[in-house]
N, C-alpha and C positions, 0 to 999 in steps of 0.2 A: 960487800957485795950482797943484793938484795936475793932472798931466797925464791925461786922461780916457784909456783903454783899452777903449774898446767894441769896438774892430774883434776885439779877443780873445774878445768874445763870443759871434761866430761859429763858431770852432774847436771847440768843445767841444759846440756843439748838435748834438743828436738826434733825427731826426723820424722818427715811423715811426706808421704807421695803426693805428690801434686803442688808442692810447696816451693818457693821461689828463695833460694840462698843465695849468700854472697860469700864465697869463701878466700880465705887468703892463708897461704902456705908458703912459710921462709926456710930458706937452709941453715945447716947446723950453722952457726957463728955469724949469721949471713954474711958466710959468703960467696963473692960474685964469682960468675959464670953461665947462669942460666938461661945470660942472653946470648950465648953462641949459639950459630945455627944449629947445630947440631942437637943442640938441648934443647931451643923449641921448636924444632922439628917434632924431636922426641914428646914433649909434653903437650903440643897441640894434636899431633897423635891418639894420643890416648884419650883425650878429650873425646875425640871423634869414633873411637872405640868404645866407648862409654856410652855415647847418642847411639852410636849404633845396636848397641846393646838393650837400648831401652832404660839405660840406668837413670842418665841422665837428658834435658834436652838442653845442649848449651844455649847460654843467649851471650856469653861474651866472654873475652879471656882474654888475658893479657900478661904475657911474663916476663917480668923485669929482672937486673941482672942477679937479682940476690932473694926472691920474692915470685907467685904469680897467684892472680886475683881470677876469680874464677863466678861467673854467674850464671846460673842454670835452675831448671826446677827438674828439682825431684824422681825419678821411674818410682814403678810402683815395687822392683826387685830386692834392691839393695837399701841399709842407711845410711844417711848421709857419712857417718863416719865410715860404713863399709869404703863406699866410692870413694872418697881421700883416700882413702888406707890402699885401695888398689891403684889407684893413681901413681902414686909414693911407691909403691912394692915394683908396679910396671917400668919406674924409671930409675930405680934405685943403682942398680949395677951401670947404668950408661954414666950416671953423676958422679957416682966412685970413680969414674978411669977418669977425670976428671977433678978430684978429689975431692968431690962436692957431695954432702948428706945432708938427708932433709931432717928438719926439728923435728921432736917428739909429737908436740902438734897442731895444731891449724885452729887459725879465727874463727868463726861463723856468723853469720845475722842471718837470721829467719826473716824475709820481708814479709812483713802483715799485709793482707788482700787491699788495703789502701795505698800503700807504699807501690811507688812505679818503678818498674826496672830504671827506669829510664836515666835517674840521677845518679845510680850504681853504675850504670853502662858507660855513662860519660864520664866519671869518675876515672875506671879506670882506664878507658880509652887516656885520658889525656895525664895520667900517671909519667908518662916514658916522656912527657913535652915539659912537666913541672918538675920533672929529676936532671933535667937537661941532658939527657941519653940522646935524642934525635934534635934535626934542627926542627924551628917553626916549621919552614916548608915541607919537613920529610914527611914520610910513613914510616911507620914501626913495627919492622917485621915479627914481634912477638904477640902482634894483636888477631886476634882473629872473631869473627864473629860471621857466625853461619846465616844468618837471617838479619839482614840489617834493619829488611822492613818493621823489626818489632822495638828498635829503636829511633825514633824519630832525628836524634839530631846529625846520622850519619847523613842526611839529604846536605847538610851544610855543609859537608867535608870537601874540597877540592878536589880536583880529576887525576890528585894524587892519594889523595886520601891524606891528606892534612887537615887540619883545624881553620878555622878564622883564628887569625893572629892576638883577638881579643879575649878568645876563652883562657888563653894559655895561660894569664895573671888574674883569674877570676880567684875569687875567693870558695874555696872548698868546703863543704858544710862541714861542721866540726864532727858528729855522726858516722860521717865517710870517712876521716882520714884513721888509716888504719896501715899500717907497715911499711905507708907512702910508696 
């Protein structure tokens, strides 16, 4: 069994306000549950506690059964790892009656002032359509996204909020794929 190295994950993080992250946080063992209502009730919540707060400003978030992918930039209060760490702390007891713990800790990419949200957003928008969680034609109630207009390709989505039935076999940039 390969020896896990997260504590080096910490060294090389960058937090800095104004900044555009892509973060992704799994459960201990992952595993599932995350996508009962009730847990992303709970974790889109906090998301919105977090904007509210000025920590963060979400631009997208999506929690899948074992996993949830989180993009937003930066407040000027907290560091990035503060906001995961209260995120996690916020939900921890709701996941335990559940028997669900989060890992020790969390992916991160810094998007550079080039880099568009745009391919992260759609990324994990169609995450829950590529794990075959929902149908083509569904919506995914662990997606949220407070401001669509900052994403362009939600104008494509159906009057359900589904996909074009083409993206859903697109090939995923290699960059993105991260805890799928």
């Amino acid at each position: 069994m390969p020896i896990r190295r997260t504590s080096e994950l910490h060294g090389h993080r960058w937090s800095a306000p104004g900044i555009r992250y892509f973060v992704t946080a799994c459960t201990q063992g992952r595993r599932r549950g995350l996508d009962a209502r009730q847990q992303t009730d709970l974790l889109i919540g906090s998301a919105k506690a977090s904007d509210a707060l000025g920590d963060t400003t979400t631009i997208a978030l999506c929690i899948m059964s074992d996993h949830f992918h989180w993009l937003f930039e930066l407040g000027q209060r907290l560091t990035l790892g503060r906001v995961v760490a209260r995120m996690k702390a916020e939900t921890r007891n709701h996941l335990a009656a559940d028997g669900l713990a989060w890992q020790r800790d969390f992916f991160e990419h810094r998007l550079r002032a080039e880099e568009s949200a745009e391919d992260y957003g759609r990324y994990i928008f169609l995450n829950p359509y590529r794990a075959g969680l929902v149908a083509p034609n569904g919506s995914w109630p662990g997606w949220w996204c407070p401001r669509p207009e900052l994403l362009r390709f939600t104008e494509h989505l159906d009057s359900g909020g589904a996909p074009p039935p083409e993206w859903i076999g697109e090939a995923v940039p290699r960059n993105l794929v991260v805890g799928e």
